[in-house]
N, C-alpha and C positions, 0 to 999 in steps of 0.2 A: 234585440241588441244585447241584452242584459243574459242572455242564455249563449249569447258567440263568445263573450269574453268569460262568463265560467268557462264552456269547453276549452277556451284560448290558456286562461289561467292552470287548468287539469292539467293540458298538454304541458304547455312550461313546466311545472311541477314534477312531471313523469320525465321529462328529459332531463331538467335539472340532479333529480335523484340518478338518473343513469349516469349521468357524467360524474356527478360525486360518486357512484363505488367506483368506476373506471378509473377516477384518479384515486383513491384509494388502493385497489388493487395492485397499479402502477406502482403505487408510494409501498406496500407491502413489495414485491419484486426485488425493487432498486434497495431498501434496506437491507435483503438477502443477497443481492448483489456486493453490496457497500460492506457489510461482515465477510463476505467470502474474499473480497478485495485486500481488507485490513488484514487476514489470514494470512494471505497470500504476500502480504510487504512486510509482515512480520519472519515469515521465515526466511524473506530477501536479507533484511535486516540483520536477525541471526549470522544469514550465510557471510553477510560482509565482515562483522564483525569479529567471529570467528579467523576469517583472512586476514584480516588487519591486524589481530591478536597473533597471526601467524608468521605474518610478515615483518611484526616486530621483534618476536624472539628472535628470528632467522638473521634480521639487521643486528641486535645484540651478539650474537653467536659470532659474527664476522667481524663485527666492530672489534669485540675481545680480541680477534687471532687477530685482525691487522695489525692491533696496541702489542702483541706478542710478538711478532715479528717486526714491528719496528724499534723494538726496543733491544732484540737481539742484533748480532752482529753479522755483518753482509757475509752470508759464504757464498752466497749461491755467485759473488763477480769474481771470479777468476781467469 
C-alpha cells in the first residue's frame, strides 16, 4: 500500500509540474499579447487625438469667419 501512494504521490507531482509550466507558458503568451494590445490602443489613441486636435482647429477656423461675417453687413440679401 505504502509503495501505490509514493507511485500515486510521483504521478501527482509530475502532472502538477506540467500544468504549472503550461500555465506559465500561457501566462508568458497573454503578457506578449497584453503589450502588443497596449501598442496597439496606444496608436488608436494617438490617432484620435490627433483628430480631435484637428477638428478643434477646423471648429476654431469657422467659428472665426462666422464671428466675421456676422458682424459685417448683409450684402449678400438683395
Amino acid at each position: 500500500m505504502r509503495e501505490v501512494l509514493q507511485y500515486y504521490y510521483k504521478i501527482r507531482s509530475l502532472q502538477n509540474r506540467a500544468e504549472l509550466e503550461e500555465l506559465e507558458s500561457r501566462t508568458a503568451a497573454n503578457g506578449e499579447k497584453l503589450s502588443s494590445l497596449q501598442s496597439e490602443m496606444m496608436q488608436v489613441i494617438d490617432h484620435i487625438n490627433r483628430f480631435l486636435e484637428a477638428n478643434n482647429t477646423a471648429h476654431g477656423t469657422i467659428s472665426a469667419e462666422a464671428a466675421k461675417i456676422a458682424q459685417s453687413p448683409m450684402t449678400l440679401m438683395a
